[in-house]
N, C-alpha and C positions, 0 to 999 in steps of 0.2 A: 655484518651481514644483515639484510631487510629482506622481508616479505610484503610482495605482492596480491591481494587478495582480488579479481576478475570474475567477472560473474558475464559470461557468454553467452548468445543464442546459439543453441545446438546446433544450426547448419555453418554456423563460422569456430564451432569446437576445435573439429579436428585441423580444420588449416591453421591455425592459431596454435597449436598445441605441434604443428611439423615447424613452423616457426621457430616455437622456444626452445623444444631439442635442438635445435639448428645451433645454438649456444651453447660455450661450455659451462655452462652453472645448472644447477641442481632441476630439476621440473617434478612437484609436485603434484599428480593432478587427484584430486577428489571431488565426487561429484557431490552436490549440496544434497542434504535429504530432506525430502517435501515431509512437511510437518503434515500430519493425519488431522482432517475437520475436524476441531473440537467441537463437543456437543454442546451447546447452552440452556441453561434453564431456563425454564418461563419467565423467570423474570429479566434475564439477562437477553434474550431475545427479544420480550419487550423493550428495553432497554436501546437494543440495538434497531430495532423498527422504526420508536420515537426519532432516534438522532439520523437514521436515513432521512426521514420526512422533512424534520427539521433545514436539512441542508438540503433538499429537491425543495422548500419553500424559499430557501438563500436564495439557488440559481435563481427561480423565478421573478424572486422581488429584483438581483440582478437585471434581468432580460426588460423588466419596466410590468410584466404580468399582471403581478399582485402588487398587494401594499401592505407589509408588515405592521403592525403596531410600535409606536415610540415605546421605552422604558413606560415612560412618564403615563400611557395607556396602561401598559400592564398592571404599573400599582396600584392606578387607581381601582382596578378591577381586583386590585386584595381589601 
């Protein structure tokens, strides 16, 4: 026997789920439980702010925008 694991948009649940009764095998349904916002630290929200910006600078250099720095920019700047 296998399991199928389905992850639905709520307005196609229920017809989905008159489907699989519609079969003779087993129909489990449980609903997934939304994980509560964890809170973050100062430093882990800084953290998480940095790597936002970080990747809204990616799209940009992407799109032709900006102009990143090479490697070879950076170290010299160490």
């Amino acid at each position: 026997m296998r399991q199928i694991l389905l992850t639905v948009p709520d307005e196609q649940y229920a017809f989905l789920m008159k489907v699989l009764k519609s079969f003779s095998f087993e129909v489990d349904a449980k609903p997934i439980r939304q994980t509560a916002a964890k809170k973050l630290t100062p430093a882990q929200q800084e953290w998480v702010d940095d790597f936002r910006e970080a990747l809204e600078q990616m799209e940009l250099h992407e799109q032709g925008k900006i102009r990143l720095k090479s490697a070879r920019e950076l170290l010299d700047e160490l």
